[in-house]
PLY file of the C-alpha trace (Angstrom):
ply
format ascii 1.0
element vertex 129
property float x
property float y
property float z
element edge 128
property int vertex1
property int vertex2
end_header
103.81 99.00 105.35
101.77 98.36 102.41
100.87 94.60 101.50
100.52 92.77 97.81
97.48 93.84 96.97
97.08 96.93 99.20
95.09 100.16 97.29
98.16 103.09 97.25
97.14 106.45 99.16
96.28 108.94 96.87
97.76 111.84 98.25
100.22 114.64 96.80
103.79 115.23 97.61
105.76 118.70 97.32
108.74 118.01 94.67
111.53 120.26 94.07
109.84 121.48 90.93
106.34 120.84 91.62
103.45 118.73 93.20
103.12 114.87 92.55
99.37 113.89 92.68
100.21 110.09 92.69
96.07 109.17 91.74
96.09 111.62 88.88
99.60 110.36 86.98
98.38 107.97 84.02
100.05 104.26 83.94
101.56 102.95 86.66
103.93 104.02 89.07
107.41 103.22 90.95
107.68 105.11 94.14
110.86 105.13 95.99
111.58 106.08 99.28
115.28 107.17 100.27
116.59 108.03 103.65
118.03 111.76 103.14
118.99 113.01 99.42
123.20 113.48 98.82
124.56 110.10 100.58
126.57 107.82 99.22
123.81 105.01 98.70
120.72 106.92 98.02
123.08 109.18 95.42
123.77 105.71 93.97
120.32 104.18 93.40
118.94 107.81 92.84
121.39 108.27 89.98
120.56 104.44 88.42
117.20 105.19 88.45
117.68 108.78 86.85
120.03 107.01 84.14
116.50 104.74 83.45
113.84 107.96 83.34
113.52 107.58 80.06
112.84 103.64 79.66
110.08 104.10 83.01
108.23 106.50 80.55
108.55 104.23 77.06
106.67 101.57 79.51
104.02 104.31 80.55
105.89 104.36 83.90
106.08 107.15 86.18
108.50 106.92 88.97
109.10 109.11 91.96
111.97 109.10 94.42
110.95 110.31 98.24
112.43 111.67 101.08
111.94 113.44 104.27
114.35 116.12 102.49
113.00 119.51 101.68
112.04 121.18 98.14
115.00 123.44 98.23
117.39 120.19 99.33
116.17 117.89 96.43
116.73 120.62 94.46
120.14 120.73 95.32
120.67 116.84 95.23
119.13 117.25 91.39
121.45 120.02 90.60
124.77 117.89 92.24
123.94 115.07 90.68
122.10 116.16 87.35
119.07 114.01 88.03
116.23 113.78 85.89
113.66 111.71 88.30
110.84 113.30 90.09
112.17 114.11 93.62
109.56 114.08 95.82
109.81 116.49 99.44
107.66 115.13 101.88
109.13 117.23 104.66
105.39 118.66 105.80
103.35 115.81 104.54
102.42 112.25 105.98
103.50 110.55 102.47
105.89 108.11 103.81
103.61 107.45 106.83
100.83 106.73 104.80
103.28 104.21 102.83
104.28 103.34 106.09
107.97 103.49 105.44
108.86 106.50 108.14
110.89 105.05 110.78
110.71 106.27 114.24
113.79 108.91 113.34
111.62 110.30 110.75
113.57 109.15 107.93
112.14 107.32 105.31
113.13 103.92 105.24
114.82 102.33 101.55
111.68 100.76 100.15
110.44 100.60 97.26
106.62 100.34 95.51
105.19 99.34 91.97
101.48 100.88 92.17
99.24 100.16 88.98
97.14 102.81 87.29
93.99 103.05 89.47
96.71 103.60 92.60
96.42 99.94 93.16
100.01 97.72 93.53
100.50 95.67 90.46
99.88 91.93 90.45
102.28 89.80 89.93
102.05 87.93 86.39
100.60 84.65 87.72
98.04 85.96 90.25
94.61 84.40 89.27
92.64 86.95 91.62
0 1
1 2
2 3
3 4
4 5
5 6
6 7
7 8
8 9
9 10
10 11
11 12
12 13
13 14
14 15
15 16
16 17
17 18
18 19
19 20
20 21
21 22
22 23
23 24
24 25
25 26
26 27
27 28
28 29
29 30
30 31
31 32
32 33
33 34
34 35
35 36
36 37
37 38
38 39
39 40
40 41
41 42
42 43
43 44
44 45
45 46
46 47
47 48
48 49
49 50
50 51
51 52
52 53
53 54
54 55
55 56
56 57
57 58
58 59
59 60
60 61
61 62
62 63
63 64
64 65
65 66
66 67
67 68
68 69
69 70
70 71
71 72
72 73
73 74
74 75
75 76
76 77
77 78
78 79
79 80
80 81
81 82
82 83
83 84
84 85
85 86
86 87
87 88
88 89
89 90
90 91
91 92
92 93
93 94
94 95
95 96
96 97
97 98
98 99
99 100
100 101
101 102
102 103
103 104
104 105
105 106
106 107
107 108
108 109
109 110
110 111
111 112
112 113
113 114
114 115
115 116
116 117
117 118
118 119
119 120
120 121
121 122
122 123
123 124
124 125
125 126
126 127
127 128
């Protein structure tokens, strides 16, 4: 698991429109990691945060929702639930290992991560580093 502090990986995730190169979106980032798209408490928190797309991007925010799903399943979870958040696939990738957030099922565990601009977590507001 990442730490306060910690420098994000920079890799790229599949999404069920496109790739997601997390070190080449501008601002900062919210990445969220859901066990399997279309149950009843990721569909909740997937839908909140897809009710708040717009807001993440008037603060320069990008914000990505991950699973161990596949491209054609998000897809289907988007469609169900007319979401308008990035739905990241990382069914062939090591993206939730490298946030270390897989758990030994190989399901991503319900985390959540606010990475600054250079693919760095944000610091807190009173941090004097």
């Amino acid at each position: 698991m990442l730490a306060f502090g910690d420098y994000a990986p920079t890799l790229s995730i599949p999404t069920d429109t496109d790739m997601f190169p997390i070190a080449e979106q501008g601002g900062k980032k919210v990445v969220v990691f859901f066990p399997r798209a279309d149950r009843p408490s990721c569909n909740n928190e997937t839908e909140q945060f897809s009710t708040l797309h717009d807001e993440f991007i008037a603060h320069h925010t990008v914000m990505i929702d991950v699973s161990k799903d596949t491209p054609t399943k998000q897809a289907t979870f988007r469609a169900k639930y007319d979401l308008t958040c990035k739905l990241g696939a990382d069914h062939e990738t090591s993206f939730c290992e490298e946030f270390g957030v897989s758990d030994a099922r190989q399901k991503a565990t319900a985390t959540r991560h606010l990475v600054a601009a250079a693919t760095r977590p944000a610091d807190r507001p009173d941090s004097h580093r």
